[in-house]
N, C-alpha and C positions, 0 to 999 in steps of 0.2 A: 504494500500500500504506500502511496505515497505520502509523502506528510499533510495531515491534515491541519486548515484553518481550525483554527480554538476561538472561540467566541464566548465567553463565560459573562452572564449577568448575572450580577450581587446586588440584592438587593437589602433592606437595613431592619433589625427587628422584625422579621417575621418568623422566624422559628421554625414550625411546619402546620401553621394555620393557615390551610389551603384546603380546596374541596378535593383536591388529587389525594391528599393526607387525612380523608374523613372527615374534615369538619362541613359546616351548614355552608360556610359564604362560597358565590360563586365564581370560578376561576376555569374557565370554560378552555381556556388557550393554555394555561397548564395541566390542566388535565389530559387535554391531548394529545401532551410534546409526554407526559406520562404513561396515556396509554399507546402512544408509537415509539417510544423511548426504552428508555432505563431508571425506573425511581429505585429509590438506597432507602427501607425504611428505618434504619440505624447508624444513620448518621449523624455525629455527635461535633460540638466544637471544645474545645478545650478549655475557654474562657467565655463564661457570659458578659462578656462586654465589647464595645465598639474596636477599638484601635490593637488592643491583645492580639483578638481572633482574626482579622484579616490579617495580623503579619502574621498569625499562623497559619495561615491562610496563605500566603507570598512565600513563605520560607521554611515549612512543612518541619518548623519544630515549636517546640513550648514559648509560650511566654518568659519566663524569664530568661533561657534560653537563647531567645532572637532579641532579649535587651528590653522589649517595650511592657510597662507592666502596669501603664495605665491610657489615659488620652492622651492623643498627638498634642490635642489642642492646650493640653493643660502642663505639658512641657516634658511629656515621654515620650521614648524613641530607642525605634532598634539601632542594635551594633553598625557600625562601622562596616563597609565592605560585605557583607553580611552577602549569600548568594539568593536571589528571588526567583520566581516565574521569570519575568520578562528579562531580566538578569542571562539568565539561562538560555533562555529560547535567542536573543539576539546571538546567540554562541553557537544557534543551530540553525543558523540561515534566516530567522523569524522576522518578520518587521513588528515593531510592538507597538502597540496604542492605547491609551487610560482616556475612557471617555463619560466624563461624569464624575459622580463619587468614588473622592478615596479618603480613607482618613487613618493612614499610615505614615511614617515618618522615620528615616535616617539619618543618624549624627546631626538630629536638631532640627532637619529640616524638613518641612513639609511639604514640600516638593514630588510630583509625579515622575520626571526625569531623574532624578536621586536613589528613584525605586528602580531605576532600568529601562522603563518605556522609555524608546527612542522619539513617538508624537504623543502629547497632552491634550485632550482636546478639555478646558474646561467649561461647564457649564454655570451659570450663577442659578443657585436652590438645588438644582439637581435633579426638577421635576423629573418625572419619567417621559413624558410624555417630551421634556423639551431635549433632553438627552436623547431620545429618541429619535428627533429629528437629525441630531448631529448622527446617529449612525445611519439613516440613511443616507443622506452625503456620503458617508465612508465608504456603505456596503457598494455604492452606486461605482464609486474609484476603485476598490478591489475588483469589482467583477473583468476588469483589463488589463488585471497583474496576474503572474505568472507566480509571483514571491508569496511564500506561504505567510499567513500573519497569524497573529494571537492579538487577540481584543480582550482589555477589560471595560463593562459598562456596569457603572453605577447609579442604583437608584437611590434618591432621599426616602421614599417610600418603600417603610412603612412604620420609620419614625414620626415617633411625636414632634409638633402636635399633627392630629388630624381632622382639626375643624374646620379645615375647608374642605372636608370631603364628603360629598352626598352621604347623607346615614340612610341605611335600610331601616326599615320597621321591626321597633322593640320586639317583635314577637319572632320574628324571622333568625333572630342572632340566638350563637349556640353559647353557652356561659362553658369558659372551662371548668371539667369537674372540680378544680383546688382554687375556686374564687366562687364566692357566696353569690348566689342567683339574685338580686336587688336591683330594681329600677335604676337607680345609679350607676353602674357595672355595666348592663345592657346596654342605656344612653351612651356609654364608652365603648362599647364593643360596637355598637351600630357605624361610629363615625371611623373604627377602624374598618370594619370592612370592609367603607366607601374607599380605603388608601389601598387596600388590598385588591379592590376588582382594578384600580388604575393601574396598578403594579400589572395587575394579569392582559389587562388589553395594549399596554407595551407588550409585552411579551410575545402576544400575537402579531404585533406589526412587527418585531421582528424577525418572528417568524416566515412570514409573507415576504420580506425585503430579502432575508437568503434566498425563496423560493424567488422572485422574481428577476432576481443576478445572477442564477445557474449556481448559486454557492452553497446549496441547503447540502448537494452528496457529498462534498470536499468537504465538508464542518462539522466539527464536535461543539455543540451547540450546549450549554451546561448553565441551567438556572441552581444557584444555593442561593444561603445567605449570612450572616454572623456569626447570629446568634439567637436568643428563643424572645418571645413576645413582649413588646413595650408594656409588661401588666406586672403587677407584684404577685413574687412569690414566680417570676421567669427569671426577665434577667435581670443581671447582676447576681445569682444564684448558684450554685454548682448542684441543685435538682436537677433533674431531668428536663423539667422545662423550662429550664432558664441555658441548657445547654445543646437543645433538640435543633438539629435545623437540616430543612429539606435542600435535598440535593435528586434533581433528575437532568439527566443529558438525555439528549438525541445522538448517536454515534454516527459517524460518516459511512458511507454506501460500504460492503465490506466486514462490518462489524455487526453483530448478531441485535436488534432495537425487540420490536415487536409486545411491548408492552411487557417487560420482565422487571421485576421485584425483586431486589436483595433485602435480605435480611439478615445480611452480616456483618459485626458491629466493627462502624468506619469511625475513626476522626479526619478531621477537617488537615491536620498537619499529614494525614496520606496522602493530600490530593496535589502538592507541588511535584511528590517525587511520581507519582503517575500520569500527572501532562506532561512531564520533561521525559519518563520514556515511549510515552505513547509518540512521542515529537521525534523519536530516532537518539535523545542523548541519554548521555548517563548520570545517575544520581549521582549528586553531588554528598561529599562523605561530611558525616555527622550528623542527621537530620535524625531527626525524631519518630520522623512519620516514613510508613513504609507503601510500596507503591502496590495500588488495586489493579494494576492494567490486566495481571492475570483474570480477573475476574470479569472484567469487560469481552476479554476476547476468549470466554471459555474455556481457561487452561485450569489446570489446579492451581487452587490457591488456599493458602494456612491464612485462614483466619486470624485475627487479634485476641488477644484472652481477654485484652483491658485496655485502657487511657487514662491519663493521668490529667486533674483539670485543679485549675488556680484563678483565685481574683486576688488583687493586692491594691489598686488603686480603681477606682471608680470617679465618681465626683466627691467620692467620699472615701475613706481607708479603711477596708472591711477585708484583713487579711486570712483567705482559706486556702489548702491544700486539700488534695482529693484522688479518690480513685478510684475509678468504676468498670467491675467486670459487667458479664453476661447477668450476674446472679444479686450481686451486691452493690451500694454504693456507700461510701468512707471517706469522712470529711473531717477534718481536721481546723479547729476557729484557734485562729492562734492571737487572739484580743477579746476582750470581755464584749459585748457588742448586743446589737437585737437580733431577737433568735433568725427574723429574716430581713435581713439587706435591704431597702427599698431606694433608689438612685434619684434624685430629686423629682425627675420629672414624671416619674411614678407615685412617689409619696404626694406629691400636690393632686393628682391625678381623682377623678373622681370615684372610681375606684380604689385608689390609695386610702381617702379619705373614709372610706369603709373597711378597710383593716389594718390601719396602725396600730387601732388599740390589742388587736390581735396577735400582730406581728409584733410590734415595740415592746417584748419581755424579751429577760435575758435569754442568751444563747446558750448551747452547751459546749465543752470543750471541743468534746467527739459526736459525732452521728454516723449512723449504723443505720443503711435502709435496705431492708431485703424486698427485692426489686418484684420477684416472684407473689410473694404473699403481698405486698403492700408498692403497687408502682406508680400510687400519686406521693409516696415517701412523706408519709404523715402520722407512722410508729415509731419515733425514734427508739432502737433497741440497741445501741452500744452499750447500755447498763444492765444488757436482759443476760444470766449466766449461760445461757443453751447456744450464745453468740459469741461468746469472751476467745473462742478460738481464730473465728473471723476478725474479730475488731485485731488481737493479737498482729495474726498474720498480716491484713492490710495495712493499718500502724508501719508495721516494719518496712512494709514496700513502699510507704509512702514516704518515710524518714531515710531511706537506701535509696531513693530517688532523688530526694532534696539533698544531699550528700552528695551522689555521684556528680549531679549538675551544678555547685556551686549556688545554690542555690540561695541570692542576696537575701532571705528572709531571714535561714541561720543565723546572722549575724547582729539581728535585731530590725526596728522599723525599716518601711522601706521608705527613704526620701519622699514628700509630694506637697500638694496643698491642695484646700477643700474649696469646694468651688464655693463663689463669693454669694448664691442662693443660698445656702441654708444658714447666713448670720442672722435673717429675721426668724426663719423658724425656731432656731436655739434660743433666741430673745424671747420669743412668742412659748416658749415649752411643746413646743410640738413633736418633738423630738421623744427618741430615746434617752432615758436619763440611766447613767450609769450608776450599778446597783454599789459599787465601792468594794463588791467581794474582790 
C-alpha cells in the first residue's frame, strides 16, 4: 500500500457522548464513518484534561513524561526536542498541517510550527464549522498533489461554554447514569448536545470534501478527542468518564472498515506510534505507548493489560496517580482535596451547582474501583479486606512506575498557579474547605 493521507479531527470534551457510542443525541455522520469504519470501544486517555492528553496524544507517552503536566495556556509545556506526529511524518516524506485547535506547547511556546507542522493554518474561536471551511481550501489543493500529507483539524466544540448552541428539548436528553436527573442538568445537557450535532455535521462535510477530491480511498480519516465530558464527576477525573474518549477511523481502500468494533483496551499514547508505522516509519525509542497497526490490519496482536493515568495541574492542583486494568481501577490522591475534582468551568456550571455539596467532602488517600461489579466506580473499596491484595499489588505498580519515570511529583508539589477564577469563589466559600487532617 502506498502511504496513506492521515487526516485526524480532534475535537474538545466530548468523551464518547455520541449516538455511534449509545447515547440519545444525534450524530448521524459519525455514526456512519462508525458503521463503515472502525470504532475502538476502549479507548482511554491518560489524563482528563486539555493540554496533558493531546501531547499525549503528539508524543505517544505520559504526561509527565513529555514534560507538560498542566495548560499551555497557564505556562506548561512539553520537553524540549521532544519527537511528535508531524515531527515524524515530515521525516517520512509527509507535508504537515495544524488546522484549527491546538493547545499544546514546546519549550514555552505555543506555537503550531514548534510542534513540527511545517503549514499552520489558524483559525480565531475554532468554530467547526469555520475550521471547516479552511479545510476545504486544503482538501481542494491536495487533490493535485502527488505528496502524501497528514492533517490535524481542531474543533473548539465541544467545550464550554455552549450557549450559543441550539438546545434540544428537556425530554429528548439522556442524563448520564453518575449525574442526578434534575431540570438543571438536563437544561445543560440540552445546550450540549446542540455543540455536539455541530461537531457531527463538520464531520460530515468532511467527509463529503474527501469524497469529492478523489481522496476518501488514499485517507485514514480518524475522528477522537481529549478527553471525557465538560460535566463533573468526567473530566478533570481519573474515573472512567473523565478518561473515556471515542476514537473511530475510516481506513484507506486496502484495509479491512466495514463496521468493526474493538474492544481492546487502547490508550491515546498508542496512537502516535501506530500512525508513524502505519506511515512506513519506525517508532521512535522510549514512548510509552505501543502501536495498534496490528490490529487494524488483522494481524495478531497482545493486547495491553493496563495504562497508567495522572492529573497534577488543572486550573487548579489536584494531584493523582492511577492505574487501570481490564478489571480494576487505582488511584492514588497525593493532597488532602475534594473527594471529586470539579475545574472551574464545571463547578460554576449549572450542573456543578447541583453537586458540590456532594462532591466538596474530603477525598481519600486511595481508591479501589472494581470495574466489573461496580463501573460507574461509586464503591470505593480500597479499605474492603477481600481487596487488600489488589490495592497491594497496584500501589506497587503505581509507585514502580513513578520511580522508573522520574516522576517530578516524588519530589514534592508540582510548580503552577491557580487560575485567577476561583479568588471570588474562595472569598464567596464556595469552595472546598480543607478539613486540616
Amino acid at each position: 500500500m502506498n502511504k496513506p493521507n492521515i487526516l485526524m479531527i480532534i475535537s474538545h470534551d466530548t468523551g464518547r457522548f455520541l449516538g455511534s457510542y449509545g447515547y440519545s443525541v444525534e450524530t448521524p455522520e459519525l455514526n456512519d464513518m462508525a458503521e463503515n469504519g472502525v470504532k475502538f470501544n476502549n479507548y482511554f486517555c491518560s489524563q482528563p484534561q486539555c493540554s496533558p492528553s493531546r501531547g499525549s496524544i503528539l508524543t505517544g507517552m505520559y504526561g509527565h513524561n513529555h514534560g507538560m503536566l498542566g495548560l499551555a495556556h497557564m505556562g506548561h509545556s512539553m520537553k524540549k526536542d521532544i519527537d511528535t506526529i508531524p515531527s515524524e511524518m515530515n521525516k517520512l516524506g509527509y507535508e504537515t498541517h495544524l488546522i484549527g485547535f491546538f493547545h499544546e506547547s514546546i519549550d514555552g511556546e505555543l506555537d503550531g510550527e514548534k510542534l513540527g507542522y511545517q503549514h499552520v493554518v489558524n483559525v480565531p474561536g475554532n468554530a467547526a464549522e469555520k475550521v471547516t471551511d479552511k479545510v476545504e481550501a486544503f482538501l481542494k489543493e491536495k487533490s493535485q498533489s502527488e505528496q502524501p500529507f497528514y492533517a490535524s483539524v481542531g474543533f473548539e466544540e465541544t467545550h464550554r461554554p455552549f450557549d450559543d448552541f441550539d438546545p434540544v428539548p428537556l425530554d429528548e436528553v439522556q442524563v448520564p447514569s453518575y449525574l442526578p436527573d434534575t431540570p438543571k442538568v438536563r437544561e445543560d445537557l440540552s445546550y450540549f448536545y446542540g455543540s455536539v450535532k455541530e461537531l457531527d455535521k463538520a464531520v460530515g462535510r468532511i467527509k463529503r470534501l474527501l469524497e469529492e477530491n478523489g481522496l476518501a480511498d488514499t485517507t485514514l480519516l480518524i475522528y477522537t478527542t481529549d478527553h471525557g465530558i465538560a460535566f463533573p464527576r468526567a473530566k478533570g477525573t481519573l474515573l472512567d468518564s473523565g478518561l473515556e474518549t471515542a476514537l473511530i477511523m475510516r481506513l484507506p481502500a486496502g484495509m479491512r472498515n466495514g463496521g468493526r468494533m474493538q474492544d481492546e483496551l487502547l490508550c491515546n499514547i498508542d496512537l502516535m506510534p501506530t500512525l508513524i508505522e502505519l506511515a512506513g516509519g519506525n517508532v521512535p525509542d522510549g514512548l510509552d505507548g505501543k502501536s495498534f497497526l496490528p490490529l487494524l490490519a488483522d494481524e495478531t496482536y497482545e493486547e495491553r493489560e493496563s495504562f497508567f493515568c495522572e492529573l497534577s495541574w488543572h486550573d487548579r492542583y489536584h494531584p493523582m496517580r492511577g492505574i487501570r486494568t481490564k478489571k480494576y481501577k487505582y488511584i492514588r490522591n497525593f493532597e488532602e482535596g475534594p473527594k471529586v475534582y470539579l475545574p472551574y468551568d464545571l463547578h460554576e456550571s449549572l450542573t456543578g451547582q447541583e453537586v458540590r455539596d456532594e462532591y466538596y467532602v474530603s477525598n481519600s488517600e486511595e481508591e479501589l474501583y472494581d470495574l466489573e461489579k461496580d463501573p460507574l466506580e461509586q464503591n470505593n473499596v480500597a479499605d474492603d479486606q477481600q481487596y487488600s491484595h489488589i490495592v497491594k499489588d497496584l500501589r506497587e505498580k503505581v509507585e514502580q512506575w513513578m520511580k522508573e519515570s522520574n516522576d517530578p511529583l516524588l519530589e514534592g508539589p508540582i510548580p503552577g498557579y491557580e487560575a485567577e477564577e476561583w479568588k471570588k469563589e474562595i472569598e464567596a466559600g464556595n469552595v472546598y474547605k480543607n478539613s486540616g487532617k
